[in-house]
N, C-alpha and C positions, 0 to 999 in steps of 0.2 A: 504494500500500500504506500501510496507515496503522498505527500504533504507537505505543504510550505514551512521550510524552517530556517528560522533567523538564527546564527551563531554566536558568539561571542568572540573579541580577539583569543581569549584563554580557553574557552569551555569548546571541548571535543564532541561533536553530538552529530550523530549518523543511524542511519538504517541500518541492521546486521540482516546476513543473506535471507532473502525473501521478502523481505521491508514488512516485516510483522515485529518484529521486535526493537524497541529505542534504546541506543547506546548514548551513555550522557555520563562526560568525564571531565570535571575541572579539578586539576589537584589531587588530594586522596581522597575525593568525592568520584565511585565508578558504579554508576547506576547502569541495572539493566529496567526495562518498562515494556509492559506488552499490556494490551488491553484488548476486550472483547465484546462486541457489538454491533449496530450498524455501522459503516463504513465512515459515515460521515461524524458519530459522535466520536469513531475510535478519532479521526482527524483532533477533531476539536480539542478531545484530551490530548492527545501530543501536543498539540502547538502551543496550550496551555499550559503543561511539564516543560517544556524548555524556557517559556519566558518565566517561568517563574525559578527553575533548576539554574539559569545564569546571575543571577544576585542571592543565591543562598548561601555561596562562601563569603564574598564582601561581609554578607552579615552576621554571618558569625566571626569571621576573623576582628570585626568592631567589639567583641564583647567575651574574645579568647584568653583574656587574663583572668578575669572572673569564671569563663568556666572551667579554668584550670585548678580550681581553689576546691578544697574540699565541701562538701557540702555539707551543712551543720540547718538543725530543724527550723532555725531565726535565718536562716541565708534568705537578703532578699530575692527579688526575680528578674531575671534578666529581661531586658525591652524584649528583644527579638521571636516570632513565636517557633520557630523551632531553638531556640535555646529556653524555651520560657516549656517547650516540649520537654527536652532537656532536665532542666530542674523537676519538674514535676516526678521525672521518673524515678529518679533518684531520690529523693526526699525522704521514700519511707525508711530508707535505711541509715539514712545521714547520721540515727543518734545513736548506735551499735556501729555500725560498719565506717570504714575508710571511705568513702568513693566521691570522685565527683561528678561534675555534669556531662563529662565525655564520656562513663562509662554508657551513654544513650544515647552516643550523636548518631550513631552509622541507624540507627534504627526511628528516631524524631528526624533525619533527613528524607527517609524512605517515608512513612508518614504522611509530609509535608506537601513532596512530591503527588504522590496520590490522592490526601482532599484537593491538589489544584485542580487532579484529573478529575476526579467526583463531581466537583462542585460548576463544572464546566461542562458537563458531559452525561449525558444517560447509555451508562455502559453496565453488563450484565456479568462481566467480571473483570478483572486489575489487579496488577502487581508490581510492584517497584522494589526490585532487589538492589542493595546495596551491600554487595562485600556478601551475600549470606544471611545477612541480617532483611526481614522482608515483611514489608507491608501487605496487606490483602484487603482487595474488595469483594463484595459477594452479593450479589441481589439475589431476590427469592429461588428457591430452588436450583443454586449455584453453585459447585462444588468444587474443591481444588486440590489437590494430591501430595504432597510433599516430602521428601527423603530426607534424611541427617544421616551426612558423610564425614569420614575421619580421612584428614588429609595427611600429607607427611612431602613434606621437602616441596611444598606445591601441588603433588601430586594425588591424585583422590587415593586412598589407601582399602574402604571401604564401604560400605551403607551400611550404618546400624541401627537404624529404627525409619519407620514410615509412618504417617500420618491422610487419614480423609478427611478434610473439614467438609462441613456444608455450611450455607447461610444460618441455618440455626443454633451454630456451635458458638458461643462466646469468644470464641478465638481470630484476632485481624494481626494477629503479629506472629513472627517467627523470628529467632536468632540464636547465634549459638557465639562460643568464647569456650576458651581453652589456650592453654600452655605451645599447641601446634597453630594456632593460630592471626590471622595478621598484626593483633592488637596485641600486647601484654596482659600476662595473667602472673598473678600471685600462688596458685595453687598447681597442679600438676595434671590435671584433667587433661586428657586427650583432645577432647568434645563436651561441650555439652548445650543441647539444645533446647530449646524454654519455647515454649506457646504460651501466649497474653492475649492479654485485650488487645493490643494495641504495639506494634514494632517495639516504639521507645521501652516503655516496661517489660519486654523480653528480652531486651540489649538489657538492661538493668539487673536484671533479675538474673541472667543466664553469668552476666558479670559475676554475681555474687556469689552464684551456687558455685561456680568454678575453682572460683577462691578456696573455699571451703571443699575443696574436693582435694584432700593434701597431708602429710606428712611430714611436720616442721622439726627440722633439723636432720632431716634423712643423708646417709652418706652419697647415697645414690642420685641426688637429687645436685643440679648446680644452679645456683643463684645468682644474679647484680644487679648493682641497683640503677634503675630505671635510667636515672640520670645518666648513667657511665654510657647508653644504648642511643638514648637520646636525650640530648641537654635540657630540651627543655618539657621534656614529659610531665604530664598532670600526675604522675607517680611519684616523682620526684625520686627521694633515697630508699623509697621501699623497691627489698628486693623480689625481684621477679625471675620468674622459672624458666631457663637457656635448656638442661637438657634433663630428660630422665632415663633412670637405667635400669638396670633390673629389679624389679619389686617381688617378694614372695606372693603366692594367691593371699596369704594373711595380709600383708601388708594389701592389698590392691583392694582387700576387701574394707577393711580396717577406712581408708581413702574414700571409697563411695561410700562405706555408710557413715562417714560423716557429710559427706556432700549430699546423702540421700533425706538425712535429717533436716538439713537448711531447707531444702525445694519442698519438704513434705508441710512445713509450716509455713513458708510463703503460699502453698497451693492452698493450707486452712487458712490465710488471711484476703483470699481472693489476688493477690499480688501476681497468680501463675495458674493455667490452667493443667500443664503439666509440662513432664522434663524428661528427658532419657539423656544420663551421663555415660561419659566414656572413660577408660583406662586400662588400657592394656593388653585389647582386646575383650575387654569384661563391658558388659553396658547394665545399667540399672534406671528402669523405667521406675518415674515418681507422676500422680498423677491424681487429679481433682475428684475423683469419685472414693476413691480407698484414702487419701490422706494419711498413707505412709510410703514408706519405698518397697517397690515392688521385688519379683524374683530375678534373680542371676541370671541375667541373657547371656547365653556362651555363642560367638560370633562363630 
């Protein structure tokens, strides 16, 4: 399908083979976009996702000091609404946990993009992938498939758990975080992937259970801190997890169910609809009906 589209000098934005799909790259902003519908409203939402996809770095880079700050329950709110997405996501755990307003950009990006496309458009499904991290639309009787893959060195290594939503699941969000993956992690999770309400609170959320999917002070385990990686990381001096090594089945058990623990009480505060962690080959499904961690998937 093809469509009028205005670029930016920075922002990379293209049809990928068949012009069914929108590629949108400014920065470490790399969205994938597909939408589903009549011909003309799919139009419309494109055109809508890129004018609004090329001023979303400018505005948050206006307000990147502050969300690189940790976030504390009195933090006020950023102008911007995907940083104002941002906070919100974050927030419930500001008074327990470390995190700030990045652990929910790649996911309040995704978000963003898609009410443009919604709010523009009568489409009967939508998705705005970012990095992994993924937004979802769904009108009535609309259904959408989704896979959680364990990558290694780039490379897909695996699939270990699948998902069907339909329109009547409470679920518009998908993301995952882990130790293999492009962001920093605190914990040693392979994967771990989180369903929400809503992208941002599953970047958020999937942040957290990750962390918490871990073994402090392990021999096996190598550490540095953020900053030595990248100077000016919202981590700052905490350290974060470069490789892991061989773990006992005890130890790898011992690891999810501490990280099965965190996801089983985020899904009783409504924060997660559910979760399937990874490590080591091991995955452990947590999830909003049973409200504890589930049984030992052996891949």
């Amino acid at each position: 399908m093809s469509a009028a589209i205005t670029s930016s000098p920075r922002a990379q934005i293209a049809f990928l083979p068949h012009q069914h799909r929108l590629h949108l790259q400014d920065g470490p902003i790399d969205l994938i976009v597909e939408a589903f519908g009549p011909p003309n409203e799919i139009r419309a939402a494109y055109q809508t996702a890129v004018q609004r996809f090329v001023t979303v770095l400018d505005e948050l880079c206006k307000e990147l000091l502050f969300l690189r700050q940790p976030a504390t329950r009195e933090s006020s709110l950023p102008r911007g609404p995907v940083a104002l997405r941002m906070m919100q996501a974050v927030k419930p755990y500001a008074k327990v946990n470390f995190i700030t307003p990045m652990a929910a950009v790649a996911g309040a990006v995704a978000e963003e993009i898609l009410f443009s496309m919604t709010h523009a458009a009568n489409l009967a499904r939508a998705y705005v992938n970012n990095g992994g991290d993924i937004a979802l639309h769904l009108s009535l009787g609309e259904r959408f498939t989704t896979g959680a893959i364990e990558t290694r060195e780039g490379k897909i290594a695996s699939l270990f758990a699948t998902s069907t939503l339909d329109a009547s699941m409470p679920v518009r969000g998908i993301a995952t975080s882990g130790w293999r993956g492009r962001s920093f992690s605190l914990g040693i999770a392979d994967a771990v992937t989180v369903l929400a309400k809503t992208a941002s609170m599953a970047d958020a959320a999937a942040t957290i259970i990750a962390n918490a999917v871990d073994l402090p002070g392990h021999p096996q385990v190598t550490r540095i801190p953020a900053r030595d990686l990248t100077p000016d990381s919202d981590l700052g001096d905490h350290l974060v997890t470069r490789h892991v090594g061989h773990l006992s089945e005890h130890e790898i058990e011992t690891a999810l169910d501490t990280g099965s623990i965190v996801a089983a009480n985020l899904a009783s505060r409504g924060l997660i609809h559910s979760a399937a962690l990874r490590l080591a080959g091991e995955t452990r499904i947590v999830t909003h009906d049973t409200l504890h961690y589930g049984e030992l998937l052996h891949a």
